[in-house]
HTML snippet that shows the backbone in 3Dmol.js (N, CA, C, O; Angstrom):
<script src="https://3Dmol.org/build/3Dmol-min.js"></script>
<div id="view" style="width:600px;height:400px;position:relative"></div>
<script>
const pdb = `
ATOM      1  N   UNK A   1       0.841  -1.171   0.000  1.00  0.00           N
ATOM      2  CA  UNK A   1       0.000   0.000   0.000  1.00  0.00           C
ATOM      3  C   UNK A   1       0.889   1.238   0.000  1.00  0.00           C
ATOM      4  O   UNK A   1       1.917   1.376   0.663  1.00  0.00           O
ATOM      5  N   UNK A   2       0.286   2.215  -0.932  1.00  0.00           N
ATOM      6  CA  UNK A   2       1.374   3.541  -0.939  1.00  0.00           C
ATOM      7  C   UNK A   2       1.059   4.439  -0.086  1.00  0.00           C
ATOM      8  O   UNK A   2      -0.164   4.582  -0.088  1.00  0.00           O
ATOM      9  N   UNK A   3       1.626   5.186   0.720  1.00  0.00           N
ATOM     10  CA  UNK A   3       1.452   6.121   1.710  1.00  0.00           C
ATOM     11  C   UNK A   3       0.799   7.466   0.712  1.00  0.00           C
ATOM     12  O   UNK A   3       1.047   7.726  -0.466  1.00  0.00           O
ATOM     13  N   UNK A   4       0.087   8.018   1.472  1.00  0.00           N
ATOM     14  CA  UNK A   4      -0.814   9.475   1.386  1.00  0.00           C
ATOM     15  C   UNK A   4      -0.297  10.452   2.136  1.00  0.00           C
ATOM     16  O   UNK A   4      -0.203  10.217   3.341  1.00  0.00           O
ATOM     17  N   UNK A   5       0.101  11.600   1.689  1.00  0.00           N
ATOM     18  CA  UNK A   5       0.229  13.110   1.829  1.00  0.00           C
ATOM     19  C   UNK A   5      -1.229  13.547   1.711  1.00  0.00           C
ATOM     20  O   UNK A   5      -2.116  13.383   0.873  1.00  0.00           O
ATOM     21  N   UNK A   6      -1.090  14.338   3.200  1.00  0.00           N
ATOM     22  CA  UNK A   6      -2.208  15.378   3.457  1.00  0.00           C
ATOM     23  C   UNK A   6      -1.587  16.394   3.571  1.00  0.00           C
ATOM     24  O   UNK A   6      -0.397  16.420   3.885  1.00  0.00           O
ATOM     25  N   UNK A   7      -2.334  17.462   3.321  1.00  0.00           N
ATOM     26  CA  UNK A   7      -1.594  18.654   3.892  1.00  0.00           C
ATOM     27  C   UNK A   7      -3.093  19.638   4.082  1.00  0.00           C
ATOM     28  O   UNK A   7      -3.861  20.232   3.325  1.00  0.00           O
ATOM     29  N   UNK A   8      -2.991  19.440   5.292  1.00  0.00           N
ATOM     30  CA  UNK A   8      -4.465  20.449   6.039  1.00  0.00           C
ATOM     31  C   UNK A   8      -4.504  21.617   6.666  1.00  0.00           C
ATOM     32  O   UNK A   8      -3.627  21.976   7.451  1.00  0.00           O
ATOM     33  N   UNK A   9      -5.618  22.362   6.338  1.00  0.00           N
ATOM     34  CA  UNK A   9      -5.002  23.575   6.845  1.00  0.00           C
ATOM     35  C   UNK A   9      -6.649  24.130   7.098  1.00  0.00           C
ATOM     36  O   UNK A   9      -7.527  24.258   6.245  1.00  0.00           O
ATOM     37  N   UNK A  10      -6.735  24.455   8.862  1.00  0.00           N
ATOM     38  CA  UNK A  10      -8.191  24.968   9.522  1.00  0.00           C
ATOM     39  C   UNK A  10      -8.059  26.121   9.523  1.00  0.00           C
ATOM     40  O   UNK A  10      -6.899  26.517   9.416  1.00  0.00           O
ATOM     41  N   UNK A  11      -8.878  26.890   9.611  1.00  0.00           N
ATOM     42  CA  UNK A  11      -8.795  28.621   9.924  1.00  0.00           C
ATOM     43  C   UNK A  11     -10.375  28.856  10.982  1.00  0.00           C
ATOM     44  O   UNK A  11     -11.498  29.196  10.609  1.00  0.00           O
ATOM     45  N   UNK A  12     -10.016  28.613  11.968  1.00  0.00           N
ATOM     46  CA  UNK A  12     -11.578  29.359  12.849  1.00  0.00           C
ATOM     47  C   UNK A  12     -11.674  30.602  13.148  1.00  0.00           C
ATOM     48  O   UNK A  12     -10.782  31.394  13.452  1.00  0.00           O
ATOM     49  N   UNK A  13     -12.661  30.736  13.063  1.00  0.00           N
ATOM     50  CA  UNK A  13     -13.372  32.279  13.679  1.00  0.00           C
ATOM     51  C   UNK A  13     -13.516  32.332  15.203  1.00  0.00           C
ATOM     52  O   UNK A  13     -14.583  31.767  14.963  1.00  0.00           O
ATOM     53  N   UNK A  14     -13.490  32.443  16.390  1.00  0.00           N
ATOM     54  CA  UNK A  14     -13.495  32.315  17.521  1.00  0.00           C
ATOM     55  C   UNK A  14     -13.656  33.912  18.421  1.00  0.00           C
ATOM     56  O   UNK A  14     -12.810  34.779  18.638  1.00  0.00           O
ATOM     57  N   UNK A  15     -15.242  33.818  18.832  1.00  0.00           N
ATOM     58  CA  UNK A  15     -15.444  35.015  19.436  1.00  0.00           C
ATOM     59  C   UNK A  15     -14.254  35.075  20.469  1.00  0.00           C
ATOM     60  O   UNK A  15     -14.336  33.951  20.965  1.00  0.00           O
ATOM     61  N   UNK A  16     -13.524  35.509  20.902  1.00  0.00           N
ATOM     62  CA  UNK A  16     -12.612  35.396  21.996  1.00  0.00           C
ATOM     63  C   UNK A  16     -11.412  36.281  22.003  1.00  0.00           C
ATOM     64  O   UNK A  16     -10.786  36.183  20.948  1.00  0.00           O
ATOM     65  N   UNK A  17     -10.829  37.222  22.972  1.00  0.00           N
ATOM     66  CA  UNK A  17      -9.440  37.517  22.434  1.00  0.00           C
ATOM     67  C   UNK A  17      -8.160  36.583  22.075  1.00  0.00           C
ATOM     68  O   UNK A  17      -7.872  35.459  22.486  1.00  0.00           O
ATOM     69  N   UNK A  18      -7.377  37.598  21.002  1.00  0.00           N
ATOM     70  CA  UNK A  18      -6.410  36.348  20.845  1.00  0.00           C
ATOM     71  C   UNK A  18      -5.618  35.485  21.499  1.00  0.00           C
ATOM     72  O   UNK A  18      -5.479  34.263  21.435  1.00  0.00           O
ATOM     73  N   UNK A  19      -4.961  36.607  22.348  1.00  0.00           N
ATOM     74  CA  UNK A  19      -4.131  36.138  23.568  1.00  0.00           C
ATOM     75  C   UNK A  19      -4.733  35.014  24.456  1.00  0.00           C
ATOM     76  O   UNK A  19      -3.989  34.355  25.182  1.00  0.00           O
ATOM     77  N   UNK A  20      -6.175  34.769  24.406  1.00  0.00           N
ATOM     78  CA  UNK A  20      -6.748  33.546  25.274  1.00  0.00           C
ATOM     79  C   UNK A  20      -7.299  32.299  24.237  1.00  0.00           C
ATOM     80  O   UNK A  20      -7.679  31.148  24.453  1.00  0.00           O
ATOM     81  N   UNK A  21      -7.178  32.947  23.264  1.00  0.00           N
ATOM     82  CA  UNK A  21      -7.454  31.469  22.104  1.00  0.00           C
ATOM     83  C   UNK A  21      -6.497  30.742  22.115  1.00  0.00           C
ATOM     84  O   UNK A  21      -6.456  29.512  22.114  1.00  0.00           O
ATOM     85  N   UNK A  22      -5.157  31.979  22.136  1.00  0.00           N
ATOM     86  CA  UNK A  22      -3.564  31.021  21.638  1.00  0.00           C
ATOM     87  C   UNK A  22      -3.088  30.506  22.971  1.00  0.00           C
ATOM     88  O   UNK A  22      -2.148  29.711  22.994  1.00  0.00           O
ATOM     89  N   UNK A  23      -3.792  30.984  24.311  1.00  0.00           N
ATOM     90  CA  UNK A  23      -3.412  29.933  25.437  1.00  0.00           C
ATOM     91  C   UNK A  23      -3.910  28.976  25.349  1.00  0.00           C
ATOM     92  O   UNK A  23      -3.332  28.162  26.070  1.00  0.00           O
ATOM     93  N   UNK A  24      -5.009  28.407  24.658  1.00  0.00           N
ATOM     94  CA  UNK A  24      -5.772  27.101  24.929  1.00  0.00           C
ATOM     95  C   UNK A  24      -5.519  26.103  23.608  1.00  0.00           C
ATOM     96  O   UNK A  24      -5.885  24.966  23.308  1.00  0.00           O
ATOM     97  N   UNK A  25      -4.676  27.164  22.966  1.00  0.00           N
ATOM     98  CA  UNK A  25      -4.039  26.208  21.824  1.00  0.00           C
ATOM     99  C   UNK A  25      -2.776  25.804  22.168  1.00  0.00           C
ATOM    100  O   UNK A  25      -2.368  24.705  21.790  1.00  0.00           O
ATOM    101  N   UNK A  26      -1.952  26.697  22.977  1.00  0.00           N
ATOM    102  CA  UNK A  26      -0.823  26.288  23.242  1.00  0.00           C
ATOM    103  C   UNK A  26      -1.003  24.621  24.625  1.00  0.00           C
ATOM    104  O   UNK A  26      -0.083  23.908  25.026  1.00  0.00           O
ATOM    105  N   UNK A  27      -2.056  24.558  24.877  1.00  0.00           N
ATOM    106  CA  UNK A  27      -2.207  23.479  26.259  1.00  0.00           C
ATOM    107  C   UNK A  27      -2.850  22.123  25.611  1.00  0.00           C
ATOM    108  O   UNK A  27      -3.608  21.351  26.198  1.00  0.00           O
ATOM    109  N   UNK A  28      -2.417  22.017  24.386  1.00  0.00           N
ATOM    110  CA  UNK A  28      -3.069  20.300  23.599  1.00  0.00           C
ATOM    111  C   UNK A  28      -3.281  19.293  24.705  1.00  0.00           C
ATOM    112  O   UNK A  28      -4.087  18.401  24.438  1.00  0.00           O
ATOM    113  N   UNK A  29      -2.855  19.272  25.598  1.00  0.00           N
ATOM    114  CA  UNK A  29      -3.124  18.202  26.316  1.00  0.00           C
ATOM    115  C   UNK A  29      -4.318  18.635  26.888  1.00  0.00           C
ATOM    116  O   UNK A  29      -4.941  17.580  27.013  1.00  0.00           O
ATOM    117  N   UNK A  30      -5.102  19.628  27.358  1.00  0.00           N
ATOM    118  CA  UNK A  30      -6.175  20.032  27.847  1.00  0.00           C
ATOM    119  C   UNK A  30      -7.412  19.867  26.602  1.00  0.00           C
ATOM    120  O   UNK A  30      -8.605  19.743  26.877  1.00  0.00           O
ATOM    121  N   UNK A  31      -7.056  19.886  25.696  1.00  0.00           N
ATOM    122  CA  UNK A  31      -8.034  19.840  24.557  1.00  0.00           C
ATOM    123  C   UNK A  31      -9.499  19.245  24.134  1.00  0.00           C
ATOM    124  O   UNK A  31     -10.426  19.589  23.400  1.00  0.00           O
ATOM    125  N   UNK A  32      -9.011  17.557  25.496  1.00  0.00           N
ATOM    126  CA  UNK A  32      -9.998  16.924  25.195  1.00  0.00           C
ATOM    127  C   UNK A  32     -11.331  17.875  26.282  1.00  0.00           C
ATOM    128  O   UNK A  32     -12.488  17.685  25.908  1.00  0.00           O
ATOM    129  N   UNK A  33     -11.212  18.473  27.073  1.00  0.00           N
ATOM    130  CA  UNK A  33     -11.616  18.949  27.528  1.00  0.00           C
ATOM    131  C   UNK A  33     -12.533  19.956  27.043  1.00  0.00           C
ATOM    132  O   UNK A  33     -13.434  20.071  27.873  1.00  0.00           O
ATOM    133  N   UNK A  34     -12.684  20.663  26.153  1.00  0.00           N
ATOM    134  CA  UNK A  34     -13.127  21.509  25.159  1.00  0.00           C
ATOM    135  C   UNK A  34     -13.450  21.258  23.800  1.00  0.00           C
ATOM    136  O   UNK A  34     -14.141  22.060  23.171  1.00  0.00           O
ATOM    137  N   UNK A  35     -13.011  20.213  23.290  1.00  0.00           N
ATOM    138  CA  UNK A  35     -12.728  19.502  21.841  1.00  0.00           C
ATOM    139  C   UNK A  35     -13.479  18.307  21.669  1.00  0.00           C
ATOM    140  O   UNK A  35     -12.868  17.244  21.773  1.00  0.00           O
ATOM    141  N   UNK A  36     -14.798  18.292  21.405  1.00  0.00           N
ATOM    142  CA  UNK A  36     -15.949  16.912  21.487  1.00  0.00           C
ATOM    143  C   UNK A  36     -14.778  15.511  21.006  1.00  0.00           C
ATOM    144  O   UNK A  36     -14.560  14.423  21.538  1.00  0.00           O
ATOM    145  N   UNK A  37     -14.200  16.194  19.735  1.00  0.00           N
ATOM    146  CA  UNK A  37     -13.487  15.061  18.610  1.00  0.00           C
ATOM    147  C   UNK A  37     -11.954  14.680  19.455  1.00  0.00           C
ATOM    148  O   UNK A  37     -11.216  13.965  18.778  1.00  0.00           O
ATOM    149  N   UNK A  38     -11.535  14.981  20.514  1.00  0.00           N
ATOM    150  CA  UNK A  38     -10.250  15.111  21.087  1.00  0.00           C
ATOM    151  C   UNK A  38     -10.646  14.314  22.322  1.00  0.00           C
ATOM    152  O   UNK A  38     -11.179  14.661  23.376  1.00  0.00           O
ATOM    153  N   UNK A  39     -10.144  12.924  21.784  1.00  0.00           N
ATOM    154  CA  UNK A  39     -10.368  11.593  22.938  1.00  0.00           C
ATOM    155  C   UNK A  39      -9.448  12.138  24.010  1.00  0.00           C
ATOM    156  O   UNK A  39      -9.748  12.834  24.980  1.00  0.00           O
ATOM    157  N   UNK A  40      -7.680  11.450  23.448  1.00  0.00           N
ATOM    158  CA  UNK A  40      -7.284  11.882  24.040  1.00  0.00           C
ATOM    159  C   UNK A  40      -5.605  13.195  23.686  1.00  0.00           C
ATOM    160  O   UNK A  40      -5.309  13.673  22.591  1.00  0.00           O
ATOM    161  N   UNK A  41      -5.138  13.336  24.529  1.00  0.00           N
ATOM    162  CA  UNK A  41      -4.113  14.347  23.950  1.00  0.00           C
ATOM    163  C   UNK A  41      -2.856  13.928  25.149  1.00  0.00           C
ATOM    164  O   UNK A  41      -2.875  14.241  26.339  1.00  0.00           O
ATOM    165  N   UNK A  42      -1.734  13.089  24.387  1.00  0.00           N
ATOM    166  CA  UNK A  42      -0.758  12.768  25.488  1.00  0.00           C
ATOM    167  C   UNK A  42       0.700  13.526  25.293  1.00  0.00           C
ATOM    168  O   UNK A  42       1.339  13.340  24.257  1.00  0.00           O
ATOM    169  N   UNK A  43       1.119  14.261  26.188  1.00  0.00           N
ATOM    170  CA  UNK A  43       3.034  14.639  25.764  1.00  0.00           C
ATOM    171  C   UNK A  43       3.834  13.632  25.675  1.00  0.00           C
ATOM    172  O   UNK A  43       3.581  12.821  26.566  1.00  0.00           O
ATOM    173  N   UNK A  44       4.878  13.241  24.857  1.00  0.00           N
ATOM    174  CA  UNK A  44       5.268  12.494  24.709  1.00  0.00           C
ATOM    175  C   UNK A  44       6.608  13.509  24.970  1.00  0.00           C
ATOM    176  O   UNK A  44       7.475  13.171  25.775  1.00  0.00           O
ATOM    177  N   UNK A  45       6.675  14.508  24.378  1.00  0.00           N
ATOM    178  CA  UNK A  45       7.715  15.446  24.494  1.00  0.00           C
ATOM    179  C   UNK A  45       7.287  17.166  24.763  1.00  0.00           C
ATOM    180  O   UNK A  45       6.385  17.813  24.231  1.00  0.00           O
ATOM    181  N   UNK A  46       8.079  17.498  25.562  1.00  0.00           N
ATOM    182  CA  UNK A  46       7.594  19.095  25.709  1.00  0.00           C
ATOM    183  C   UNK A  46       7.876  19.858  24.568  1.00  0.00           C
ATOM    184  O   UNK A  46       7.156  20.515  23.814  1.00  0.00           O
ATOM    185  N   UNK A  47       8.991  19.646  24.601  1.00  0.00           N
ATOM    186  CA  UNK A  47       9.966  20.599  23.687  1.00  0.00           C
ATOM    187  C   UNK A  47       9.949  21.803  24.210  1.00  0.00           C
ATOM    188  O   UNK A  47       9.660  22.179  25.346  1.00  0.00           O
ATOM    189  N   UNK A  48      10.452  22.648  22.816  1.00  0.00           N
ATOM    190  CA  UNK A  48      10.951  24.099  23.410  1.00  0.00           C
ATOM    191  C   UNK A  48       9.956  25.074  24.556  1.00  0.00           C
ATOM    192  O   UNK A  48       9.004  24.571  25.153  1.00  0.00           O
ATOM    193  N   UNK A  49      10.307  26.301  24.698  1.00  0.00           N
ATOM    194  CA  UNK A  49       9.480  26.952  25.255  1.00  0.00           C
ATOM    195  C   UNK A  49       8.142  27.526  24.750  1.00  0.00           C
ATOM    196  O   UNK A  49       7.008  27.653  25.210  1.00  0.00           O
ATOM    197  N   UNK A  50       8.869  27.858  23.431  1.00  0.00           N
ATOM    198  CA  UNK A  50       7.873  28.174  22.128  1.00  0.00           C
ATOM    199  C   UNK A  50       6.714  27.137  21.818  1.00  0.00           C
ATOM    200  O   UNK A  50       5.610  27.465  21.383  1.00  0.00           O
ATOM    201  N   UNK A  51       7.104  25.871  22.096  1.00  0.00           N
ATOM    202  CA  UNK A  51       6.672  24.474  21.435  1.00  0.00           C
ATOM    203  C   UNK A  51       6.824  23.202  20.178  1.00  0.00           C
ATOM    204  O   UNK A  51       6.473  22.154  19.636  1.00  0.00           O
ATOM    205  N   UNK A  52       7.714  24.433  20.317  1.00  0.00           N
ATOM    206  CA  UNK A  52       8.407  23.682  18.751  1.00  0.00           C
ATOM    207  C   UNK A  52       9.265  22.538  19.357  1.00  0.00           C
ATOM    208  O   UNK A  52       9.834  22.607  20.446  1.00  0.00           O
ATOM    209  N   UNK A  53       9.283  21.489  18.520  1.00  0.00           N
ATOM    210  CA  UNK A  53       9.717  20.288  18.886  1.00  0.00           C
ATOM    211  C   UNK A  53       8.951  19.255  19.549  1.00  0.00           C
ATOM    212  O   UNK A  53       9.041  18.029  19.621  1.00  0.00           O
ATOM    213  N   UNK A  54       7.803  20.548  20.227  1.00  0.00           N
ATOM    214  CA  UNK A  54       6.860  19.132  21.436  1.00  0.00           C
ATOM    215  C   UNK A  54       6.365  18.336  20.030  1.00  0.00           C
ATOM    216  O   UNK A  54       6.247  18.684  18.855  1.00  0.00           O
ATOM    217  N   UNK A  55       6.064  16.662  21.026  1.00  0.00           N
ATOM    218  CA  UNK A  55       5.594  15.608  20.062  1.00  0.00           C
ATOM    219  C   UNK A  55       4.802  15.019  21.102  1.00  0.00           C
ATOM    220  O   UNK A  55       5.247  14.559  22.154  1.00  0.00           O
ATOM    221  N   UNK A  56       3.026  15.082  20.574  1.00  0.00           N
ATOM    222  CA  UNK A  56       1.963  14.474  21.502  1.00  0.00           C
ATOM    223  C   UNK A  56       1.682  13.529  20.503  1.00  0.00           C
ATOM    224  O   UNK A  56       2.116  13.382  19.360  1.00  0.00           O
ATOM    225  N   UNK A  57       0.663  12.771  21.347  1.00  0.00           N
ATOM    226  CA  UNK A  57      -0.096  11.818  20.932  1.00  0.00           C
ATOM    227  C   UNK A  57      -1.342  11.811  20.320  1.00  0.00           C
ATOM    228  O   UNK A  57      -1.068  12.809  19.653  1.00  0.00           O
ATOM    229  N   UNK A  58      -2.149  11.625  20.069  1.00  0.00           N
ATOM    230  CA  UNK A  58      -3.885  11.980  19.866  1.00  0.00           C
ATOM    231  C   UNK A  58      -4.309  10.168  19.605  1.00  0.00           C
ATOM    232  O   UNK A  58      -3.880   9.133  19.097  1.00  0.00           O
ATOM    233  N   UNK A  59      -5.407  10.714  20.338  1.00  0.00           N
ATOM    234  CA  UNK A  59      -6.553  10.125  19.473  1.00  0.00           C
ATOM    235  C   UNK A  59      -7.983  10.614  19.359  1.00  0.00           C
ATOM    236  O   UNK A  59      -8.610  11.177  20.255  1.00  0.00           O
ATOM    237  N   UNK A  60      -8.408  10.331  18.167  1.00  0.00           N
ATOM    238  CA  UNK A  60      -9.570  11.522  17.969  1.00  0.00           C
ATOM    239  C   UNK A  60     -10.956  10.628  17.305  1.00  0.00           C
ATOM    240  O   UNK A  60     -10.798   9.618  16.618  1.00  0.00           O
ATOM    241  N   UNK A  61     -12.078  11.105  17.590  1.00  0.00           N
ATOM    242  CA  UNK A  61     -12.715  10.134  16.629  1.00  0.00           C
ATOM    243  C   UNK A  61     -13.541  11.064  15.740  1.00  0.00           C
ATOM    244  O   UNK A  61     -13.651  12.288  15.811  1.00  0.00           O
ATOM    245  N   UNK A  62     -14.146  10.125  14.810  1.00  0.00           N
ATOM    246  CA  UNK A  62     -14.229  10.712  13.577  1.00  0.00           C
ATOM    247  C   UNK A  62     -15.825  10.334  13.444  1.00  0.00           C
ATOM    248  O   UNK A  62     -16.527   9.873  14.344  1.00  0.00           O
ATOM    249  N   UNK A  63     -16.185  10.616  12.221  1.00  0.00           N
ATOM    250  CA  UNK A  63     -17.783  11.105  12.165  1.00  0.00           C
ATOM    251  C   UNK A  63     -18.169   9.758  11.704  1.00  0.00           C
ATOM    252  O   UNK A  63     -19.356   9.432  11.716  1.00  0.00           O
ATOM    253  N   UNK A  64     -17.419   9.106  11.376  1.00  0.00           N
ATOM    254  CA  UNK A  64     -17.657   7.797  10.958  1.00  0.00           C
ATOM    255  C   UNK A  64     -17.042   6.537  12.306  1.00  0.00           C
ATOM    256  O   UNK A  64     -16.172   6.582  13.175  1.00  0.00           O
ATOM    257  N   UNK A  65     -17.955   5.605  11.899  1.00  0.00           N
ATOM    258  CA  UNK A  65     -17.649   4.333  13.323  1.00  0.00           C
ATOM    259  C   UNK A  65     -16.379   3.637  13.789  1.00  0.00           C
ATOM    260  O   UNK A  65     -16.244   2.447  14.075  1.00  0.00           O
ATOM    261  N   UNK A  66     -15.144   4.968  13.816  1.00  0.00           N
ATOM    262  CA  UNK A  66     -14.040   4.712  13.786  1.00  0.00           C
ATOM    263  C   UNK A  66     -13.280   5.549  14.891  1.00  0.00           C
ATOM    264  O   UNK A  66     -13.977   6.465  15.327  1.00  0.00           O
ATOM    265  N   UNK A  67     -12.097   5.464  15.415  1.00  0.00           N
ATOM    266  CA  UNK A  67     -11.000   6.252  16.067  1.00  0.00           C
ATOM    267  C   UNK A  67      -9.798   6.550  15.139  1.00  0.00           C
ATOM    268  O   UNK A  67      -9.614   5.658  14.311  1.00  0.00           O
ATOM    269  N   UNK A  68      -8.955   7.567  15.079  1.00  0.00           N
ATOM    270  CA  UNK A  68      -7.742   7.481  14.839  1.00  0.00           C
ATOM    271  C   UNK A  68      -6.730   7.885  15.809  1.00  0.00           C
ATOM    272  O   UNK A  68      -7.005   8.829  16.550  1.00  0.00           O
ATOM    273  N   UNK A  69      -5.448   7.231  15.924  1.00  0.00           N
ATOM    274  CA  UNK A  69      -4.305   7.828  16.783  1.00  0.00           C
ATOM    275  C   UNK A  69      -3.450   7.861  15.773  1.00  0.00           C
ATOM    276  O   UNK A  69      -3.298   7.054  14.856  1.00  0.00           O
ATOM    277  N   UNK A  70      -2.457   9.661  16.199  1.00  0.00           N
ATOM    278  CA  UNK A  70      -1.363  10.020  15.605  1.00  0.00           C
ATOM    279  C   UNK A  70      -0.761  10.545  16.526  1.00  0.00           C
ATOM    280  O   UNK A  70      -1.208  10.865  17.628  1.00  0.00           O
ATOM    281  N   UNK A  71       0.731  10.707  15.943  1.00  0.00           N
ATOM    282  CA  UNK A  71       1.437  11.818  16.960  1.00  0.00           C
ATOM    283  C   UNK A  71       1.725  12.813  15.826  1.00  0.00           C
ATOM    284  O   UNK A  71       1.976  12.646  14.632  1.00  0.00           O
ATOM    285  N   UNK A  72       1.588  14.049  16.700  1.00  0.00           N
ATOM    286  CA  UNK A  72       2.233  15.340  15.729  1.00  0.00           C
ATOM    287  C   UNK A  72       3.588  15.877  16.711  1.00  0.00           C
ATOM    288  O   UNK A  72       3.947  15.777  17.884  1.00  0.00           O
ATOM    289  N   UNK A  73       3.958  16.350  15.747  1.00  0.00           N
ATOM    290  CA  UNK A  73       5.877  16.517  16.352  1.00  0.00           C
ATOM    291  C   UNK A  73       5.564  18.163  15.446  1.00  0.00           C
ATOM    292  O   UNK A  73       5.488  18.345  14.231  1.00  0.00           O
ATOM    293  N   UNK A  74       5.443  19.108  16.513  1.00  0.00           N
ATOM    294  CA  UNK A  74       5.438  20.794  15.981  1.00  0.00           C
ATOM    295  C   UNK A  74       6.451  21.120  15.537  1.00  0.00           C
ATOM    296  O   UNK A  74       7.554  20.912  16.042  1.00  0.00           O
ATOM    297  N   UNK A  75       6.227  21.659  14.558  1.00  0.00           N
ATOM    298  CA  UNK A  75       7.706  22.124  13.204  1.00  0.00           C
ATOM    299  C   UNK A  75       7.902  23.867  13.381  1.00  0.00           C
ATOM    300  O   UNK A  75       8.942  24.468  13.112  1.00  0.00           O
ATOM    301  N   UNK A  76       6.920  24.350  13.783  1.00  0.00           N
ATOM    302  CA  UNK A  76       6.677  25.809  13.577  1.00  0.00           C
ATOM    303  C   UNK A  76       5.403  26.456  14.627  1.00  0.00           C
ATOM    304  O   UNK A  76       4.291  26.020  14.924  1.00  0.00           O
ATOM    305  N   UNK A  77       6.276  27.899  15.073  1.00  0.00           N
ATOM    306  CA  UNK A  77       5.372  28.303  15.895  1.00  0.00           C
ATOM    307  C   UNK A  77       5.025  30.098  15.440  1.00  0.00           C
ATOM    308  O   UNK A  77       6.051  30.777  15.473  1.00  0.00           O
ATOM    309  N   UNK A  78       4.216  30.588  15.190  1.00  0.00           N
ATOM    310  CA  UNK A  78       4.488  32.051  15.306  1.00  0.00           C
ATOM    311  C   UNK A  78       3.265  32.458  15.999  1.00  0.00           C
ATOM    312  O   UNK A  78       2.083  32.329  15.682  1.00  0.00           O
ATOM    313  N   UNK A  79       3.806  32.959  16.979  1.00  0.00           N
ATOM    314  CA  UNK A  79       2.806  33.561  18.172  1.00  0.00           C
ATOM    315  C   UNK A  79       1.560  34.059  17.988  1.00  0.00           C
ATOM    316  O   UNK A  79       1.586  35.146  17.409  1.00  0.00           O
ATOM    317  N   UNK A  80       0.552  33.692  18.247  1.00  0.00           N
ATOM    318  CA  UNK A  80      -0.795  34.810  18.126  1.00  0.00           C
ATOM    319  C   UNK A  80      -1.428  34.043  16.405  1.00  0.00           C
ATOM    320  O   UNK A  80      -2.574  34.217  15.993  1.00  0.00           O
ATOM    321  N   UNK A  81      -0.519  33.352  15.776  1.00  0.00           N
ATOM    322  CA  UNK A  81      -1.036  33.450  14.373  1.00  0.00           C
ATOM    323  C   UNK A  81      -1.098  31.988  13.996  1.00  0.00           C
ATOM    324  O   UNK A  81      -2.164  31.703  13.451  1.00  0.00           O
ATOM    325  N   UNK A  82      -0.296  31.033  14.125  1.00  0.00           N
ATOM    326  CA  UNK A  82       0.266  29.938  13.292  1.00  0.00           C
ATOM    327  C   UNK A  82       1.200  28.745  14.180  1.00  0.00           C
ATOM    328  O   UNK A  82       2.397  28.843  14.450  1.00  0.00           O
ATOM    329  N   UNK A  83       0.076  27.359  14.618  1.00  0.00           N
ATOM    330  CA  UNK A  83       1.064  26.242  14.942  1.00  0.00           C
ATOM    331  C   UNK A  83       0.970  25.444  13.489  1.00  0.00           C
ATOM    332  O   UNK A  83       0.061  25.522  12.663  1.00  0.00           O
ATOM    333  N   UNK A  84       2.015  24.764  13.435  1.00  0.00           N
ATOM    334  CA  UNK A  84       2.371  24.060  11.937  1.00  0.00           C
ATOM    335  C   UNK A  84       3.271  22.591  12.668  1.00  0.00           C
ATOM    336  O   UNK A  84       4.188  22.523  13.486  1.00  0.00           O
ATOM    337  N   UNK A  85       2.659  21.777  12.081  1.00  0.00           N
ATOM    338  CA  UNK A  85       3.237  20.271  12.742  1.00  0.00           C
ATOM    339  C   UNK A  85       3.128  19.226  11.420  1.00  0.00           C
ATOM    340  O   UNK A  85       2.564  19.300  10.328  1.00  0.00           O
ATOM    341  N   UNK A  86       3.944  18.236  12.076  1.00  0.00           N
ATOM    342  CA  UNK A  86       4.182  16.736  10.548  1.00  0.00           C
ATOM    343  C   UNK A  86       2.926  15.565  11.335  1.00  0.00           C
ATOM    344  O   UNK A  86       3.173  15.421  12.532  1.00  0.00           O
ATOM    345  N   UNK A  87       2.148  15.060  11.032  1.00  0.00           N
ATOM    346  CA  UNK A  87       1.767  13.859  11.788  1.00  0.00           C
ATOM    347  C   UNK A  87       2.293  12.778  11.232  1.00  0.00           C
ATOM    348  O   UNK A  87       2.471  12.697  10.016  1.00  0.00           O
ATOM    349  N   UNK A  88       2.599  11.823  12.086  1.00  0.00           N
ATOM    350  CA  UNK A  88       3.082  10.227  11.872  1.00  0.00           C
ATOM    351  C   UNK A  88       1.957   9.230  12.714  1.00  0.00           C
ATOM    352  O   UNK A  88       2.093   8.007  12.710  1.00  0.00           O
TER     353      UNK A  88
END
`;
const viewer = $3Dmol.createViewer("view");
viewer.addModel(pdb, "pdb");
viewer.setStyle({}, {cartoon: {color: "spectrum"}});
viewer.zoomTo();
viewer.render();
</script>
């Protein structure tokens, strides 16, 4: 079987200031908490201060009679605007 490239990209609208959206984005492990589709959310790695480098776990389920688990390993951070990660 040949492997698949995704490359996804969300943009929400979120009544909220920014500075408190990008705290609750920066805390993935809290996610399932807020996130119906966000089973679970594990650190596997912190990484930097920024976050770059952290590598979690997920598992998420989907609209169909299924689960998926990945880990994403964060590639890119720019404050207030943009997390960017690889999943495996």
């Amino acid at each position: 079987m040949s492997r698949a490239d995704f490359h996804l990209l969300t943009t929400w609208d979120v009544p909220a200031a920014p500075e408190r959206v990008w705290a609750e984005l920066m805390r993935p492990q809290d996610w399932p908490a807020w996130w119906p589709a966000v089973i679970r959310a594990d650190v596997i790695d912190p990484g930097e201060a920024s976050g770059v480098g952290s590598r979690l776990r997920f598992e998420w389920k989907t609209a169909l009679p299924f689960r998926m688990a990945f880990d994403i390993l964060t590639t890119r951070v720019e404050p207030l605007a943009l997390i960017e990660g690889r999943a495996s």
